[in-house]
Structure formats: C-alpha cells, structure tokens
N, C-alpha and C positions, 0 to 999 in steps of 0.2 A: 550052712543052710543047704538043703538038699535040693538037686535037681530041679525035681518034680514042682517044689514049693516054689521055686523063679521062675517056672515056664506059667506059673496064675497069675505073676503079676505083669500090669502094662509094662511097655517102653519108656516113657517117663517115672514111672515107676522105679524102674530099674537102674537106667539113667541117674538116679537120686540116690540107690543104694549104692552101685560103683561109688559115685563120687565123695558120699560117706565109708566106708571100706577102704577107698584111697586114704583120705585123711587119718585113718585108727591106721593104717598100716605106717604111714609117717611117724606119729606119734607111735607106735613100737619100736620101730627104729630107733627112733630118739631116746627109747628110755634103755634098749640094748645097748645103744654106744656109753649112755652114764652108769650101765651096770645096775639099773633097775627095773630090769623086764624079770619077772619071776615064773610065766611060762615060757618059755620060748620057742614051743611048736604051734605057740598062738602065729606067731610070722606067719610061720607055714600056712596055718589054716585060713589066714585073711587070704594070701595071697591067690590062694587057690580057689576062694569063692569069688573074686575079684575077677578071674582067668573063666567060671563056669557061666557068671553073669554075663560078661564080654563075648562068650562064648554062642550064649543064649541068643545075645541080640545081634548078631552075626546071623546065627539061621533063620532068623526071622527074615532079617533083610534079603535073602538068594531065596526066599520062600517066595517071596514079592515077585509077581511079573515083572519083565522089563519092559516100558514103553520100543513098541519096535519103529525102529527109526530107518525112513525108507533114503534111500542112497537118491542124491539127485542126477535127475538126468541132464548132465549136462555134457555128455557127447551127439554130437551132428549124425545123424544118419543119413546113409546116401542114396 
C-alpha cells in the first residue's frame, strides 16, 4: 500500500491495519519454515508496509503539540 493511501486513513484506523499486517506477516513465516510460501518477497512487502504505517503514526504524534509543563517553583528566594 502506498504512502499517500495511509496518511487518509485515521489512527485507529491504522492501529487496526498494523495489527492485521502483523498477523499475515506471522502466518508467512509460518508457511516459509513448512516450505509453503510460494512468493517470498511477499515477507518483504508486509514487513515494510508494516515499518511505513508505524512510520505514519510516529509523525503524527511529534506533529501533536506538547502540553508545556511549567517547572515548580520550589526554591526560597531571598
């Protein structure tokens, strides 16, 4: 899936495709080690929309202001 096409969907959204992506990437594994995977740059191609989703919602979150948190004053002045 391309870029452009993950940055439409929400965070929950996405959140849902990762953790299906995870699971098809398991199960590849699983059929590589019994020797019945018959693409095998399918791996590949999971794991790296897997890495662009993650990716995605990474800059979302530094895109987010950060609450600023004010230091307390707790030295004496004299």
């Amino acid at each position: 899936m391309k870029a452009f096409e993950l940055r439409e969907l929400s965070d929950t959204e996405l959140i849902k495709r990762i953790q299906e992506e995870e699971d098809n990437l398991a199960n590849l594994r699983f059929q590589k080690v019994i020797s019945q995977l018959e693409n095998p740059m399918k791996l590949r191609s999971t794991k790296k929309d897997i890495s662009r989703m993650k990716t995605i919602l990474r800059e979302r979150q530094l895109k987010q202001p950060e609450p600023k948190t004010v230091p307390p004053d707790n030295q004496k002045k004299a």
